[in-house]
C-alpha positions as CSV (number, residue, x, y, z in Angstrom):
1,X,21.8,-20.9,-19.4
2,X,21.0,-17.5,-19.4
3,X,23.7,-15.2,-17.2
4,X,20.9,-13.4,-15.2
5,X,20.0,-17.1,-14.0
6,X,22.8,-18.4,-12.6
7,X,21.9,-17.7,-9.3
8,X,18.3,-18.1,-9.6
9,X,16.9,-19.5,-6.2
10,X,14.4,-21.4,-8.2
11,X,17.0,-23.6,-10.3
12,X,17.6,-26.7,-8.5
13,X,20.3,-27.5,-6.0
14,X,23.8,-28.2,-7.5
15,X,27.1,-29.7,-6.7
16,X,29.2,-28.4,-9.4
17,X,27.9,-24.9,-8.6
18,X,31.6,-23.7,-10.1
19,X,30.9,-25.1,-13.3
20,X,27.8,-23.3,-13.5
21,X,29.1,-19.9,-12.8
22,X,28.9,-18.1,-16.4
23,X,32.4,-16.9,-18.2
24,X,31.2,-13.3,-17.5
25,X,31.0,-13.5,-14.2
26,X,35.0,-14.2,-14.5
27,X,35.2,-11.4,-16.8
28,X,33.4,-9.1,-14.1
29,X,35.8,-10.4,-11.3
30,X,39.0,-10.3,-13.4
31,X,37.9,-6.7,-14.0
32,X,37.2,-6.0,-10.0
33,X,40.2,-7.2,-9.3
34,X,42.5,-5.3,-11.6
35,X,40.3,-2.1,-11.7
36,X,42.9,-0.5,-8.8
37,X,46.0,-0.7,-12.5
38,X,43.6,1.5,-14.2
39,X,41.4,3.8,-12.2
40,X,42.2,6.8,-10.1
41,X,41.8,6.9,-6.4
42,X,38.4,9.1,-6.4
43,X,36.9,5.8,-8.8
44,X,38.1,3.4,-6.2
45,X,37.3,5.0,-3.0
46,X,34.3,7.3,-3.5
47,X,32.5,5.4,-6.5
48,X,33.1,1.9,-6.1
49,X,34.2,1.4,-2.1
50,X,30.6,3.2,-1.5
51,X,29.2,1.0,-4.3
52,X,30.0,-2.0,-2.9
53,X,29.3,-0.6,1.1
54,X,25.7,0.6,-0.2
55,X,25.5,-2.9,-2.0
56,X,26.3,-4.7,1.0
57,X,23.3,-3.2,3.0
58,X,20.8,-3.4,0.2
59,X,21.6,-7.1,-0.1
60,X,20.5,-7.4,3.1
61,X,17.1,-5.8,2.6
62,X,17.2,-8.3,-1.1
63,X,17.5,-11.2,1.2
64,X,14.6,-10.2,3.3
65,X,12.4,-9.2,0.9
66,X,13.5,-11.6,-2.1
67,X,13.8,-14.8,0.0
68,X,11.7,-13.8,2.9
69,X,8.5,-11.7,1.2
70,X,9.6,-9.1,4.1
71,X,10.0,-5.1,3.5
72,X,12.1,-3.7,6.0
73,X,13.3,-0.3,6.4
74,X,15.3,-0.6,8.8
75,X,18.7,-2.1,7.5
76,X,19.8,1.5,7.4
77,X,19.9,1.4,11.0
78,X,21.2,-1.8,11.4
79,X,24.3,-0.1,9.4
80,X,24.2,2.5,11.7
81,X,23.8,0.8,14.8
82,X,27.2,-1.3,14.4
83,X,29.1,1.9,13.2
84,X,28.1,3.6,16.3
85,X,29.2,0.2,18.5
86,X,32.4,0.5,16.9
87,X,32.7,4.1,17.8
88,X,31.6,3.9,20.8
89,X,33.8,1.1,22.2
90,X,36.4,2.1,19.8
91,X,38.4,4.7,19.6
92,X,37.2,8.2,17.7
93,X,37.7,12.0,18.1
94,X,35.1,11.8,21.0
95,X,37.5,10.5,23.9
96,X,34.8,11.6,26.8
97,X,32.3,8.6,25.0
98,X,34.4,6.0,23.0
99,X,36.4,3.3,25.2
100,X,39.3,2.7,22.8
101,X,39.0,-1.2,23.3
102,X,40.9,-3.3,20.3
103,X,40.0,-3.9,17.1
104,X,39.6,-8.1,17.9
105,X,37.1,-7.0,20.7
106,X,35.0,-3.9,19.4
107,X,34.2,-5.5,15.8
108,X,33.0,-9.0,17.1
109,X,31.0,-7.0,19.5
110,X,29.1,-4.4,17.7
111,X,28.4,-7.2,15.2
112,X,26.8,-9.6,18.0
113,X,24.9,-6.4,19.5
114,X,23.8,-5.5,16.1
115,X,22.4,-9.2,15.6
116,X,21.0,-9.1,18.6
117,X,19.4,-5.6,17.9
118,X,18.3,-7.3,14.1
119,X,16.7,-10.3,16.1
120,X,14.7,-8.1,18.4
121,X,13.4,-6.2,15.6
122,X,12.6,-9.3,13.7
123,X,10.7,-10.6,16.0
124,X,8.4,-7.4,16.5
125,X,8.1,-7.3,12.5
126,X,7.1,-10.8,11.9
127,X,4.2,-10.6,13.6
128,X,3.2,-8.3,10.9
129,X,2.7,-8.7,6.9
130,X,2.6,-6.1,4.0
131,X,2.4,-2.1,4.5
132,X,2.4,-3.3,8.2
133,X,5.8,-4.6,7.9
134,X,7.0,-1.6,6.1
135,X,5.2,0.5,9.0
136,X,6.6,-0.8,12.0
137,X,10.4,-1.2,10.9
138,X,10.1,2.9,9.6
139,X,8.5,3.3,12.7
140,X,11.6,1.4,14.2
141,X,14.4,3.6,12.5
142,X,12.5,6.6,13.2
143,X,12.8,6.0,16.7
144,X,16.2,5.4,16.4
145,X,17.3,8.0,14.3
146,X,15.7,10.4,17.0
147,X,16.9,8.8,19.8
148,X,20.9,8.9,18.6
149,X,20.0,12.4,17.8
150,X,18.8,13.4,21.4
151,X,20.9,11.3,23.2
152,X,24.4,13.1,23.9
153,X,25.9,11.0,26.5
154,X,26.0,7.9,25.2
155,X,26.0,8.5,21.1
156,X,26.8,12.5,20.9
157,X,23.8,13.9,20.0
158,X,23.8,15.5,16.4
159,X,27.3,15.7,16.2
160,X,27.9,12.1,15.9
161,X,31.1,10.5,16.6
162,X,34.7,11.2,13.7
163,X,38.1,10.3,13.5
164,X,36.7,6.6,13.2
165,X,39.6,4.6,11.5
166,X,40.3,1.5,10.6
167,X,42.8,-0.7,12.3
168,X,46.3,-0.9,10.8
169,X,46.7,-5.0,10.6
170,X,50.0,-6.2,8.4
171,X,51.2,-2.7,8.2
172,X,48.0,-1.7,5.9
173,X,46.7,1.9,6.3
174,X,42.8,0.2,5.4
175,X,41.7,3.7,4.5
176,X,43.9,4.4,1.7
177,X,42.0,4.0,-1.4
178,X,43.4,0.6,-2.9
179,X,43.4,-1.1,0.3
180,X,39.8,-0.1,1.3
181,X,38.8,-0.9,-2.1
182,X,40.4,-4.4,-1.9
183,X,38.6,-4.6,1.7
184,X,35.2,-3.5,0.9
185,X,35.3,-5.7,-2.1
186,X,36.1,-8.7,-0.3
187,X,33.2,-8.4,1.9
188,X,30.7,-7.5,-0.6
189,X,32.0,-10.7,-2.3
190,X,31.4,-12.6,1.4
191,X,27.9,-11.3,1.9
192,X,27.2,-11.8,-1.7
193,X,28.4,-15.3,-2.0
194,X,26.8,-16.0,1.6
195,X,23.2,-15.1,0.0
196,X,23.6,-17.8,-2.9
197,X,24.3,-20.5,-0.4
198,X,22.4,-19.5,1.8
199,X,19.4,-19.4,-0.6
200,X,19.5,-22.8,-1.5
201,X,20.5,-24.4,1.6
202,X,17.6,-26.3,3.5
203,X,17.3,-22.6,5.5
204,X,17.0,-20.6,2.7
205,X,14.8,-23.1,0.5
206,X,12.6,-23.5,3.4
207,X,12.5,-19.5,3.9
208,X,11.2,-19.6,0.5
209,X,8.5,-21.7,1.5
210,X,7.5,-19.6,4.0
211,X,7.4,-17.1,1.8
212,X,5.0,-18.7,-0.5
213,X,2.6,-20.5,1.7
214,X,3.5,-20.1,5.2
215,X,0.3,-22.0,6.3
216,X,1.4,-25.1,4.0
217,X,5.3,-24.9,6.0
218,X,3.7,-24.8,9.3
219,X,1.5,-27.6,8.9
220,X,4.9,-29.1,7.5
221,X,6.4,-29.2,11.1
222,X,8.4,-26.0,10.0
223,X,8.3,-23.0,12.9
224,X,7.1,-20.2,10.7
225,X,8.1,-17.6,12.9
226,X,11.7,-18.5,14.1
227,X,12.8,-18.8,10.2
228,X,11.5,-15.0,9.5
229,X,13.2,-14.0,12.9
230,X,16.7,-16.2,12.0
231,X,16.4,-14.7,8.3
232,X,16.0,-10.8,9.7
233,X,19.3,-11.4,12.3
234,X,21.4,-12.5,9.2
235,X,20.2,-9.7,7.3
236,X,21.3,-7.5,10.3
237,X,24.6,-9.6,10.1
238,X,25.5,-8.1,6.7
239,X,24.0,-4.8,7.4
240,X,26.2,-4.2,10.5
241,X,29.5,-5.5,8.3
242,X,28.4,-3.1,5.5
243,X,27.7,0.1,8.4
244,X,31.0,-0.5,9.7
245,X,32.4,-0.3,6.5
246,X,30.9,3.0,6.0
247,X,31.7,4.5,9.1
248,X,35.4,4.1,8.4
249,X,35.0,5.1,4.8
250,X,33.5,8.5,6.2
251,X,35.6,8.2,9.4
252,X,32.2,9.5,10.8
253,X,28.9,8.4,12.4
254,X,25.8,10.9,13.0
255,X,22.1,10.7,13.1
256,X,22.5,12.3,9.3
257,X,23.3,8.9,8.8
258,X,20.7,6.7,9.6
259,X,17.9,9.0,8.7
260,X,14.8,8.5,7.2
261,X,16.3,9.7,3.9
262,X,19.0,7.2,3.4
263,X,16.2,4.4,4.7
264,X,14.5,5.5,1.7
265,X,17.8,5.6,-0.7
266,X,18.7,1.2,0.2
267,X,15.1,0.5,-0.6
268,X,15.3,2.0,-3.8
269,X,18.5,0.9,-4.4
270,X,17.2,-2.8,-3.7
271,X,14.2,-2.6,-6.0
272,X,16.0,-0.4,-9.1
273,X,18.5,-3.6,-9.1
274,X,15.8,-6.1,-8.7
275,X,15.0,-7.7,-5.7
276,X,14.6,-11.4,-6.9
277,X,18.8,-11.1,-7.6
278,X,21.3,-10.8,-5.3
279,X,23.8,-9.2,-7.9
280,X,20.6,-6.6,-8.3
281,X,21.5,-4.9,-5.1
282,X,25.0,-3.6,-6.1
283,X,24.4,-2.8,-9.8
284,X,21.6,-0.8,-8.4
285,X,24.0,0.4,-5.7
286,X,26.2,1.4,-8.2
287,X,23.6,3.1,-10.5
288,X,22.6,5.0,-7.6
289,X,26.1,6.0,-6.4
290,X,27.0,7.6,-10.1
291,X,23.7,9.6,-10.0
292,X,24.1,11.1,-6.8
293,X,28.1,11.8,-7.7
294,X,27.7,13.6,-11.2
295,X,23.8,13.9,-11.6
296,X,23.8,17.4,-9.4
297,X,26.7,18.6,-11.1
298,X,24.6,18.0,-14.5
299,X,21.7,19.3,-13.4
300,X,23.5,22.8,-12.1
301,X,25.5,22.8,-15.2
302,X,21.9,22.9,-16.7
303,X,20.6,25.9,-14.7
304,X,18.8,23.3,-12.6
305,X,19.1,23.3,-8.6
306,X,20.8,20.3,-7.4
307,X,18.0,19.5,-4.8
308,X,16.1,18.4,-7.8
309,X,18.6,15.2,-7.9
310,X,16.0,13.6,-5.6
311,X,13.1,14.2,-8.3
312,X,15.4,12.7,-10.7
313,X,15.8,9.7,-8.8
314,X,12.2,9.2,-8.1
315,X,11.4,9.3,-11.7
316,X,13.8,6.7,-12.5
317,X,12.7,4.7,-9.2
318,X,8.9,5.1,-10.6
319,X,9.9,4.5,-14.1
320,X,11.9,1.0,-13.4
321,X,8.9,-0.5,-11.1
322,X,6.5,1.0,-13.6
323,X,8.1,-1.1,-16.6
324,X,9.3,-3.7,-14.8
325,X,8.4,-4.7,-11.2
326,X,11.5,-6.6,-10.9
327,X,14.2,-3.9,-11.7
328,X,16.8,-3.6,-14.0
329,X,17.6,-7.4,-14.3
330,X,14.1,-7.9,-14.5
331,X,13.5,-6.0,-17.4
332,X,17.1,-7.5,-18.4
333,X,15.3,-10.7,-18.6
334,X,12.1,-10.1,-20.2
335,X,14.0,-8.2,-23.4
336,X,16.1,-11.0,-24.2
337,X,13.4,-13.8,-23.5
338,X,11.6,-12.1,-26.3
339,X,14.5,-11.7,-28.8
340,X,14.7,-15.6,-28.3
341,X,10.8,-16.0,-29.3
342,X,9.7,-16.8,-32.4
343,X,8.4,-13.9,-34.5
344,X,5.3,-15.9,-35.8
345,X,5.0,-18.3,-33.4
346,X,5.8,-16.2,-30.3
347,X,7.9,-19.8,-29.0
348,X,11.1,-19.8,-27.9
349,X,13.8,-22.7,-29.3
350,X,13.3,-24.7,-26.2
351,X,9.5,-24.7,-26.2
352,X,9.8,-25.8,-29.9
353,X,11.5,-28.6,-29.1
């Protein structure tokens, strides 16, 4: 079984899921997991803690759009949403505004609100399909990226909120770079692993229907709407985990933040990883994270200006989608099922037999 597959919401349901998992997946996790021995504390807190953070929220865009045939572009300010909750009714530089409640009550509570926010949203967007869909949910973090930017007595206007810190539990400072690498890659293994079950539970599979032929599920008995609503508040769910993640990374939250910009960046992140895979949506995370880290300095090192980084993306954004509409494990897939065909025959070994 191919290692791209393992995953693959259209293999059938399986019990011994842990046999299935492919040796290089326990390579990749062995490697995670002792990467903190080897690398310094810039690899581990700016490249791979932001990696796995940026991962995190494009998975939740992969699960709408992969599972649930749903564009959004507003995950970013899902993100955003819950690290402003947590600033707001946690503590942060901004004592007039933040309330400085505990840790065990400001987390569980900006996640709720931000579900609740992700619901709402949801169930404006469903009622939409295609470049609608895409229209309404830009429209939505538009508004909202305005709104945080204007508003100065409940989120601080442009300034934001900083000195947003993780709590100290078990005597752990959570923002050194080890531990927050240790913490952002547990989650991103949680959301991850969450996806894969959840995709071929009865929800996900019947998502999938939906999906496919949502005319065919509603005649079925199956409420159309309330599974495209349900999918977009999980979606918020890991969103909101992953913005709260980055807020205390950057010990900050602004409009800057949750622009239209960094809307743009998951999006492309999703696709450039491919958006059928939920592994797709860190490796394109961490594509994306080592081109905006070194790709400026390369480009001024080559008389270029490093605004042009954007363009550069772009290209590669236009050139992944252009050869393969499914992104890097897309294309991934497609090379090696045609080193396994047949020169003459154009077969592979299982369709010979």
């Amino acid at each position: 079984m191919a290692i791209l597959d393992a995953f693959d919401p259209a293999h059938p349901r399986d019990r011994n899921w842990i046999e299935r998992i492919p040796p290089a997946y326990w390579i990749l996790a062995l490697i995670l997991l002792v990467l903190p021995a080897f690398a310094g504390e810039f690899v581990l807190y700016q490249i791979m803690g932001w990696s796995f953070i940026l991962g995190m929220i494009a998975l939740s865009l992969m699960f709408l759009a992969g599972y649930g045939g749903m564009v959004s572009l507003a995950q970013m300010s899902f993100a955003g949403f819950a690290g402003y909750m947590v600033a707001i009714f946690g503590d942060s530089a901004i004592t007039a505004i933040s309330q400085g409640w505990p840790w065990w009550i400001t987390i569980p509570l900006a996640l709720a609100l931000t579900v609740l926010v992700a619901t709402g949203v949801g169930w404006l967007a469903v009622r939409t399909e295609g470049i609608y869909t895409i229209m309404i949910t830009l429209a939505i973090a538009a508004a909202f990226f305005y709104f945080t930017r204007q508003n100065y007595d409940l989120f601080n206007g442009f300034s934001g909120f900083n000195s947003i810190l993780p709590p100290h539990l078990f005597g752990v400072d959570w923002r050194q770079p080890v531990a927050f690498y240790y913490l952002a890659l547990f989650w991103a293994v949680v959301a991850y692993a969450s996806v894969v079950y959840l995709s071929r539970a009865p929800f996900g599979l019947a998502l999938q229907g939906v999906r496919d032929n949502p005319r065919r599920m509603a005649a079925l008995g199956y409420n159309v709407t309330a599974h495209r609503v349900a999918a977009y508040a999980f979606a918020g769910l890991i969103a909101g985990i992953g913005g709260i993640l980055f807020t205390w990374q950057s010990s900050q939250i602004s409009p800057g933040t949750i622009g239209i910009g960094p809307a743009i960046d998951v999006l492309v992140v999703a696709v450039i990883g491919g958006l059928r895979h939920p592994i797709g949506a860190f490796l394109g995370a961490f594509i994306f994270v080592l081109l905006k880290t070194f790709a400026v300095d390369v480009l001024i090192s080559l008389g270029l200006s490093g605004e042009r980084f954007q363009l550069l993306i772009g290209l590669c954004f236009l050139a992944i989608v252009f050869f393969s509409p499914d992104g890097l494990l897309g294309l991934w897939e497609r090379l090696r099922e045609r080193g396994r065909r047949d020169p003459l025959t154009g077969r592979t070994r299982e369709e010979r037999q």
